[in-house]
C-alpha positions as CSV (number, residue, x, y, z in Angstrom):
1,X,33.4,-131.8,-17.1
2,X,34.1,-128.0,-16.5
3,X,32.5,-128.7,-12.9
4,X,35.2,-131.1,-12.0
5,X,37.9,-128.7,-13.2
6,X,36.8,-126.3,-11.4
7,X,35.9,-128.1,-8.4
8,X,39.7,-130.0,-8.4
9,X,41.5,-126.2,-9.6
10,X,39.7,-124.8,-6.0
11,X,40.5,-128.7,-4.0
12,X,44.6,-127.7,-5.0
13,X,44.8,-124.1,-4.3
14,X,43.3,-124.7,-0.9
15,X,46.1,-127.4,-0.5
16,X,49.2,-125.4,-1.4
17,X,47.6,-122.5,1.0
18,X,47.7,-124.9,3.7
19,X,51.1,-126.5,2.9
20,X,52.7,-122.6,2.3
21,X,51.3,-121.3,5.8
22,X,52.5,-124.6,7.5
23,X,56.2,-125.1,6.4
24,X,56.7,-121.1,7.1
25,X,55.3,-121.1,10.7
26,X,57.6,-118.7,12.9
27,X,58.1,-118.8,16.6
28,X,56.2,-115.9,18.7
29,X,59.4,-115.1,19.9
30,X,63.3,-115.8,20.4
31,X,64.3,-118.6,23.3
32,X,66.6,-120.7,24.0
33,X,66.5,-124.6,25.9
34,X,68.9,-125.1,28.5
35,X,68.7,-128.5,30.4
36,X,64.9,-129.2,29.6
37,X,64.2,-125.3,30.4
38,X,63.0,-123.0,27.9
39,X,64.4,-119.1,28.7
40,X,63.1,-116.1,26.5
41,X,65.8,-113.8,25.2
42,X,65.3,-110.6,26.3
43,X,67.2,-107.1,25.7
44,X,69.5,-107.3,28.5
45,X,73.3,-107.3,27.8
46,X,76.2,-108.3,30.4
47,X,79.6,-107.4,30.1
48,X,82.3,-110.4,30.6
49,X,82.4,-109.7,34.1
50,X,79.2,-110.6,34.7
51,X,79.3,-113.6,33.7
52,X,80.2,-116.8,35.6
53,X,81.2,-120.4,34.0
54,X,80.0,-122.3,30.9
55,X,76.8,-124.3,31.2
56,X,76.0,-125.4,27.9
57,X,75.4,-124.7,24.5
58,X,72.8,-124.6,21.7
59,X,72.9,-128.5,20.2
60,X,70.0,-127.7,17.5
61,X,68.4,-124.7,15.5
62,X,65.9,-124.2,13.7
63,X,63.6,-120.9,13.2
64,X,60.6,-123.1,12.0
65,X,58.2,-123.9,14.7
66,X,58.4,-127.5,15.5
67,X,59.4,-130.0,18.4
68,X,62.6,-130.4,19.1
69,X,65.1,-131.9,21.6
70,X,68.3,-130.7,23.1
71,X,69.7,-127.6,24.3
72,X,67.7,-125.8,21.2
73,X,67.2,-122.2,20.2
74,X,65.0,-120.6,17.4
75,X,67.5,-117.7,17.6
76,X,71.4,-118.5,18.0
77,X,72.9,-121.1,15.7
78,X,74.3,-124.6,17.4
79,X,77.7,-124.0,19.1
80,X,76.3,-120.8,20.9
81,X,77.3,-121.2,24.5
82,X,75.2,-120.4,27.5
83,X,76.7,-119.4,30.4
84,X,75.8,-118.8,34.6
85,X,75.5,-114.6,35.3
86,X,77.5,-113.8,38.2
87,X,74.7,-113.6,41.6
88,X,71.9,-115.1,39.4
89,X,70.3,-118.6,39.8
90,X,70.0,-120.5,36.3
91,X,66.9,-121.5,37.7
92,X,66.0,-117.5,37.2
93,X,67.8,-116.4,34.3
94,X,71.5,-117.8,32.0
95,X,73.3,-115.7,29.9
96,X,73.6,-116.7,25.9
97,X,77.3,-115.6,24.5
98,X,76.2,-113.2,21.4
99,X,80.3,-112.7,20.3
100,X,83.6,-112.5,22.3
101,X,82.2,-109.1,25.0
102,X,78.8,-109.4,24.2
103,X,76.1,-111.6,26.4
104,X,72.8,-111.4,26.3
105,X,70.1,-112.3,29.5
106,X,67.6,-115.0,28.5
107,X,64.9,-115.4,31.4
108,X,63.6,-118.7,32.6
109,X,60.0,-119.3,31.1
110,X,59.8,-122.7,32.4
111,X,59.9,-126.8,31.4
């Protein structure tokens, strides 16, 4: 009888280590999906004049790790707009609008 306790006490704290380190999974590192494209944020800011028109914007968030659909990011909260940098192919590098003079360079990664 004390065997079984035992043996089902160790079975359930096993579980609820497993379930713990899945649900609080984070992302190696802050990205953003543009058109099927994933581009890592990096630490390079653009002033307004910089930057070029609207592309898009961020249609889903989450900071869990996951699979998800959309123009996503694990960083910037839906309604963040992306946006073409002035002399820069999207296919190399957007911009992501942090607040009203503030952009921030995201660099293609790829599909």
């Amino acid at each position: 009888m004390l065997r079984n306790i035992i043996s089902l006490f160790f079975v359930f704290i096993i579980g609820c280590i497993f379930l713990i380190s899945t649900a609080y999974a984070k992302w190696a590192y802050a990205f953003v999906v543009y058109d099927g494209n994933t581009y890592i944020v990096s630490e390079t800011h653009f002033e307004t004049k910089e930057i070029d028109k609207k592309i898009g914007e961020v249609t889903k968030y989450s900071d869990n790790e996951g699979t998800y659909s959309g123009n996503f990011s694990n960083k910037f909260p839906k309604g963040t707009e992306y946006y073409a940098i002035k002399g820069v192919n999207i296919n190399d590098a957007i911009a992501v609008k942090e607040s009203e003079k503030s952009f921030i360079k995201a660099n293609y990664e790829g599909k």
